[in-house]
N, C-alpha and C positions, 0 to 999 in steps of 0.2 A: 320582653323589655327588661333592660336591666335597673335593678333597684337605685336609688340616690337617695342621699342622702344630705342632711343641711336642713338652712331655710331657702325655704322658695321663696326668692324676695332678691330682687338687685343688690350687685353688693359692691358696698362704696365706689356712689356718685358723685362726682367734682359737683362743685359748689357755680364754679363759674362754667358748666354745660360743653365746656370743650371736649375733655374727657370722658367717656362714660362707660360704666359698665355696665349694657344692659341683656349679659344673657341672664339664664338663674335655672335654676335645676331641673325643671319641668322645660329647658334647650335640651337636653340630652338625646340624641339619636343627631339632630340638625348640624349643621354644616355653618361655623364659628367661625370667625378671626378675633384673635386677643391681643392682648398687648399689657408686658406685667415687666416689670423691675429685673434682670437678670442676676443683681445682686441686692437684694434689699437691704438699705441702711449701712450701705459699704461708698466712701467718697467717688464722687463722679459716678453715679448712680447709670446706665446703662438701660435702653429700654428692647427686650425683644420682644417678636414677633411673631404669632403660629397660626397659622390658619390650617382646618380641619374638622372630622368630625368630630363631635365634643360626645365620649363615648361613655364617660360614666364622671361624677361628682360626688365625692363620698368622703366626709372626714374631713373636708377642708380644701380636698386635693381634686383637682381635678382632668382627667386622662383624653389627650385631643389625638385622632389618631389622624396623621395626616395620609397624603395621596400615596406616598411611596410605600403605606403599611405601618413603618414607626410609630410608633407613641409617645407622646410628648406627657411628663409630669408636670404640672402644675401647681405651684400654693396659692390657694383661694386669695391670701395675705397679698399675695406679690402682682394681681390683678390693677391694674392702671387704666383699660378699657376691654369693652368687648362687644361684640356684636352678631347676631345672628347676617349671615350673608348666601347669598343664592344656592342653591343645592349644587350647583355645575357649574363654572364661568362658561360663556358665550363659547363655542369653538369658531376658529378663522377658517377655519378648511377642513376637507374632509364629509364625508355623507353624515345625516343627521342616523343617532342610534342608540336605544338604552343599552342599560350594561346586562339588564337580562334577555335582549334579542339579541346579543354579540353571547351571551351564555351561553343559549339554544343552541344558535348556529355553531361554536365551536366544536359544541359535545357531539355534533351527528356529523362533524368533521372528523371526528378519532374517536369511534363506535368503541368498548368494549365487548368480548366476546363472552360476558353475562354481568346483567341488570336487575335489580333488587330495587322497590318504592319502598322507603321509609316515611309516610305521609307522603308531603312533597320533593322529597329529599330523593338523591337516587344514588344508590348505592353502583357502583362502576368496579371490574374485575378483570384480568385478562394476563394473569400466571405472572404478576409483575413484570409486565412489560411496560415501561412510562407512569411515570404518577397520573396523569390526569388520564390514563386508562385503567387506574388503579385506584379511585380517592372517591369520595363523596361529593357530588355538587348537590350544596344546601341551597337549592332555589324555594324560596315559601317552608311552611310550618312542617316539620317533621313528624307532628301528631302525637309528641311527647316529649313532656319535658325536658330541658335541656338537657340535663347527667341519665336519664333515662336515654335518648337517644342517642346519648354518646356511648353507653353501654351497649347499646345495641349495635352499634357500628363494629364496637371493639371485636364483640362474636363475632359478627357477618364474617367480616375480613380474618379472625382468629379463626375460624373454621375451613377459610380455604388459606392457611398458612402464611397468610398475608400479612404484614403491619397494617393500621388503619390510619388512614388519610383523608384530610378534609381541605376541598380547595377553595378558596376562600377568593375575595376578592376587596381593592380599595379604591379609591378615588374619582368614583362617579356615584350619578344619584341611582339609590337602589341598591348601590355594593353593599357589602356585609361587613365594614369597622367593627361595632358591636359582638358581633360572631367573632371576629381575631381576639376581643380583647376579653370576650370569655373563655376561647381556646387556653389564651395564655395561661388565664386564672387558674386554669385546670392544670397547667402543666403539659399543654399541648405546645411540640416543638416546631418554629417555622422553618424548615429546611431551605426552599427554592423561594424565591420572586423573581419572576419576569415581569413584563409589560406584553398589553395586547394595542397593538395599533391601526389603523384603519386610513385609509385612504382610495381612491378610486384608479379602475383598472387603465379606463381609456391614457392615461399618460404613458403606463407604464407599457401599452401595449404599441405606442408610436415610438418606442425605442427599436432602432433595427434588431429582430433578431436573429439575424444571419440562418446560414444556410444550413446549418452544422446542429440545429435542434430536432430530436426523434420525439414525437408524442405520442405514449400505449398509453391502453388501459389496464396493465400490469404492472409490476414492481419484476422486472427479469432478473436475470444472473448478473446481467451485467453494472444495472442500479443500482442492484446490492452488494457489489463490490465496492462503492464507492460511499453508500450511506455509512455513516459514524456509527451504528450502532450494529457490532458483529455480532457473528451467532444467529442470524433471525430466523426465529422458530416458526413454525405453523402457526403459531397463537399471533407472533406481532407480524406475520402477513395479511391477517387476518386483521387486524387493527389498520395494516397498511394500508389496505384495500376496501376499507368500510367509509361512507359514504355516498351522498345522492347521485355525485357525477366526478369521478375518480379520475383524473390524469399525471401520469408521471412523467415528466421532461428526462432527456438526456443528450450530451452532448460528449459524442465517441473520441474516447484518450487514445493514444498511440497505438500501435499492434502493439500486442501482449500486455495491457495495460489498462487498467481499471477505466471507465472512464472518465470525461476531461472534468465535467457536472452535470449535476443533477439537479432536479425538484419537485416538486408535489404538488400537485393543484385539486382543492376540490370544487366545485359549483352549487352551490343550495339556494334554487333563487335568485334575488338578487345581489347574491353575497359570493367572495371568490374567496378563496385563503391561497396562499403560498406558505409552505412548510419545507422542509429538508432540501432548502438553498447550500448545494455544498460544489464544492471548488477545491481541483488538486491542488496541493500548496505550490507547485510547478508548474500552475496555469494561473495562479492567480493577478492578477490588476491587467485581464486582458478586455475584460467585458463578459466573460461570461456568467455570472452569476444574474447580469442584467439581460442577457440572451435568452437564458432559459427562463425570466420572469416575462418577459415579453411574450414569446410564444405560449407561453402557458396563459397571459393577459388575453390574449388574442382568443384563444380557444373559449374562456371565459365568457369574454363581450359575444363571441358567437351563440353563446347558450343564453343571452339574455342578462347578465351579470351586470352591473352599475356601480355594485360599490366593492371593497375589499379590505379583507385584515389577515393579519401575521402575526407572530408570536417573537418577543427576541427582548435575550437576558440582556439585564441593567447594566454588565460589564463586557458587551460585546460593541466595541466602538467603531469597530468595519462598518459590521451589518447594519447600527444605524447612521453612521453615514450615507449609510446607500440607500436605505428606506428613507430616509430624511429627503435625500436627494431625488426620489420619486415622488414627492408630497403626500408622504405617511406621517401623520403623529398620532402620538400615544393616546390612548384613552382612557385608560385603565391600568393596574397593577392587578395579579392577579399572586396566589401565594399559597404554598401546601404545607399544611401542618399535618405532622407525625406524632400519632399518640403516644405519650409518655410512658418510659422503659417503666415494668412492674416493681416492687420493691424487690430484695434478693430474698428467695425462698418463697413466693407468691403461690401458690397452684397454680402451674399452668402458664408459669412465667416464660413468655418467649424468648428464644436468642436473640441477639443483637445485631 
C-alpha cells in the first residue's frame, strides 16, 4: 500500500451541496473522478476534469493515474469536487473478463523458455526475445518488500545479461496504477504501452476466408519469411510455438516471394488470441489480414473458444480500425517499465 499523507477528512465542501468533494486520503488505491480549477485565481476560471485511480495523496498533491497509464498531478487547493466512482464503467460488448484472467491467459499465450516465482510474481526469460517474454508479471505479493523485490528482480535478470522489466498494467479493476507510480518513483522507465482487447470469435469467423489460407501447427520457412521480426533464433521459435493449442495462418505470396500473410492463433479454453497479423505492403487493402483472422476464428470456435483478445499499439490506426471493425474493444492498457541505467562507475554497471 502506498503511504499518504494530509488529513483524512473531505476537503472543502460547497456550502450549497452542489459541489462536493467527497474523496479523502484513505480513497487512495480506488477509482475517482475530480473536478478542480485548471487555473486557480486566473480570470475566467476554467474547470477540468480526471477520472482515474487516485494513486497516492501526499503534501497537498494528489497523483490520479488514468486508463491510458498517465498520471495526472493534482493540487489538493485546486479541487472543486470529487468522487469515488465504480471500479470499471459497464462494458457494451464483448465477453465478461477480469484483467487478471486476460493476465493468465496471455502469459501461457507466449511461454518464456525459463521462469522464476518471486512470491507471487514471475519472473519470464527467453535470451531477449520480446519484452513480455522478457519482464516480470507482478500478479499478487512478491513476498518482499517493494525495493527488496525490485533488487531482486535487478539480479535475476543481471545474471542472465538481461535489463529487467516489469509489465505492468492500467485501466481495469485489479490493474496495478499503484505499481506504475512507484516504478516511477524509483526511477523505473516506461518504454512501450499497448492495449489489450477482447471481443468474440464467432463474427470474426463468418467473415469469408477464402481459399487461399494454410493452417500448421508450425512456424515454417515460409511464415518466417514474412513475420517482422528477422533473425529467429531457437529461443524465439520456442516462444513462437509455446502454448495450449498453437496455430499459424498463411496466405501463399507469389513464386519466389515471401508470403502474402500471416497470423498466429492460440486456443486456451475459452479464450482465442490472434497475434503476428502481418500483410505484404503489396497486398495490402485486399482482405486479407481479415482472411487469415477468420480462418484462424474458425479453428478456434472448433476447439471450443467463445471469447477472444489481441494485443495492438496505441499508434497503429490500421490495425484498430479493423479490430474495431470486428467488435473488439479495448480493455486494458498494459505497459513495460525498464529499470533505471546505474549511476556511471556503479559495480557492475551494465551497457546501455
Amino acid at each position: 500500500m502506498i503511504r499518504t499523507g494530509g488529513v483524512n477528512r473531505p476537503v472543502e465542501i460547497s456550502a450549497s451541496g452542489r459541489l462536493e468533494v467527497r474523496i479523502t486520503t484513505s480513497d487512495v488505491g480506488k477509482r475517482v473522478s475530480v473536478r478542480r480549477l485548471s487555473e486557480p485565481g486566473a480570470p475566467g476560471e476554467k474547470f477540468t476534469d480526471t477520472v482515474g485511480v487516485l494513486t497516492s495523496w501526499d503534501d497537498g498533491v494528489l497523483l490520479i493515474t488514468r486508463k491510458g497509464g498517465d498520471t495526472v498531478r493534482i493540487a489538493e487547493s485546486s479541487l472543486v469536487a470529487g468522487k469515488v466512482v465504480p471500479a470499471a464503467p459497464a462494458r457494451r460488448r464483448g465477453p465478461a473478463a477480469s484483467y487478471e484472467e486476460l493476465a493468465r491467459v496471455a502469459a501461457r499465450a507466449w511461454r518464456p523458455v525459463e521462469s522464476e516465482r518471486l512470491g507471487e510474481w514471475e519472473l519470464r526469460a527467453a535470451g531477449g526475445f520480446t519484452r513480455r517474454a522478457n519482464s516480470v508479471l507482478p500478479l499478487g505479493d512478491p513476498g518482499l518488500p517493494l525495493d527488496e523485490a525490485l533488487s531482486a528482480v535487478r539480479r535475476w535478470y543481471g545474471e542472465r545479461g538481461l535489463p529487467a522489466y516489469v509489465q505492468t498494467a492500467t485501466g481495469a479493476e485489479g490493474a496495478q496504477e499503484q505499481l506504475c507510480v512507484e516504478l516511477e518513483r524509483r526511477g523505473w522507465v516506461r518504454e512501450v504501452t499497448a492495449e489489450l482487447w477482447i471481443g468474440a470469435p464467432a463474427p470474426v469467423a463468418d467473415r469469408d476466408p477464402g481459399s487461399g489460407v494454410v493452417l500448421s501447427r508450425t512456424a515454417d520457412e515460409a511464415w518466417l519469411a514474412r513475420y517482422r521480426r528477422k533473425g529467429v533464433s531457437e529461443v524465439a521459435l520456442k516462444v513462437l510455438g509455446s502454448g495450449p493449442s498453437v496455430w499459424f495462418a498463411t496466405v501463399p505470396g507469389a513464386p519466389g516471394r515471401a508470403p502474402a500473410a500471416i497470423g498466429r492463433c492460440v486456443v486456451d479454453g475459452r479464450w482465442a488470441s490472434f497475434a503476428a497479423v502481418e500483410v505484404d505492403p503489396e497486398e495490402r487493402r485486399r482482405g486479407l489480414a481479415s482472411a487469415v483472422m477468420a480462418a484462424l476464428a474458425r479453428q478456434a470456435l472448433d476447439e471450443g473458444a467463445s471469447a477472444a483478445w489481441l494485443q495492438v499499439e496505441t499508434d497503429n490506426a490500421g490495425a484498430r480500425a479493423l479490430y474495431t471493425g470486428m467488435g473488439f474493444a479495448a480493455h486494458h492498457a498494459y505497459h513495460h517499465y525498464r529499470e533505471p541505467d546505474p549511476e556511471p562507475g556503479t559495480p557492475g554497471a551494465r551497457r546501455s
